[in-house]
C-alpha positions as CSV (number, residue, x, y, z in Angstrom):
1,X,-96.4,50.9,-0.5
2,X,-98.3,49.0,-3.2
3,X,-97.0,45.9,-1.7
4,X,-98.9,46.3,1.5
5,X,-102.3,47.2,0.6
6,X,-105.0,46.6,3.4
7,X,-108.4,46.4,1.6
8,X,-109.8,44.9,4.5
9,X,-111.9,47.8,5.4
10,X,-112.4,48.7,1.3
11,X,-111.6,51.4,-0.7
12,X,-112.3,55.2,-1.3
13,X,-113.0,57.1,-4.8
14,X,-109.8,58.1,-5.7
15,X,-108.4,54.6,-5.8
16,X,-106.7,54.2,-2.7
17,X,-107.9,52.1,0.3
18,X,-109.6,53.2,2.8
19,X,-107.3,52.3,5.1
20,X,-104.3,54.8,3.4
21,X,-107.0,57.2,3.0
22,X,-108.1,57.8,6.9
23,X,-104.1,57.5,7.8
24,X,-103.2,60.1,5.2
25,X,-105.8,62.7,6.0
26,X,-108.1,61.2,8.1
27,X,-111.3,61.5,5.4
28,X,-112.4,59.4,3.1
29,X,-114.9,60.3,0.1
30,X,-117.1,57.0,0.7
31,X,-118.3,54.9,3.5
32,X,-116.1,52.3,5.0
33,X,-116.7,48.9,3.2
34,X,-116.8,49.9,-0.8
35,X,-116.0,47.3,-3.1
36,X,-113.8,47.9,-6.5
37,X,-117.1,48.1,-8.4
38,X,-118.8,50.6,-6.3
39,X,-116.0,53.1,-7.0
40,X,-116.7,56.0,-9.7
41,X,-114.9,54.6,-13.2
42,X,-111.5,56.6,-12.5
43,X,-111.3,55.7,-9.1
44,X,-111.8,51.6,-9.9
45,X,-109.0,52.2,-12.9
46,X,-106.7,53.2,-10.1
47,X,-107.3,50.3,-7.9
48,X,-107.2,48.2,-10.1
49,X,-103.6,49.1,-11.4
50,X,-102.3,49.2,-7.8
51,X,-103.5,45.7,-7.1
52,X,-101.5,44.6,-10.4
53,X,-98.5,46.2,-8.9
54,X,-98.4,44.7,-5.4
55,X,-99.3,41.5,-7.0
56,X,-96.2,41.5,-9.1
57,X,-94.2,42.7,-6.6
58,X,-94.2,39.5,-4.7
């Protein structure tokens, strides 16, 4: 999972891409396109800890 991020079309509030977020339930809580830093706090800790894991998972 972590391993095969696509942040190509950015990332929702919760932490996970949007990408997961519209193939999980088809909804996500921002607009397509947010960056890291325009995620509430919690939501850029959690990002940020799954790009350290799929980094080192390579």
């Amino acid at each position: 999972m972590a391993d095969d991020l696509d942040t190509s079309k950015g990332w929702c509030c919760d932490g996970r891409t949007y990408t997961e977020h519209a193939h999980a339930d088809g909804h996500c809580c921002q607009p397509e396109g947010q960056k890291i830093e325009d995620l509430p706090e919690d939501g850029q800790k959690k990002a940020k800890e799954r790009l350290e894991k799929a980094g080192s998972a390579k």
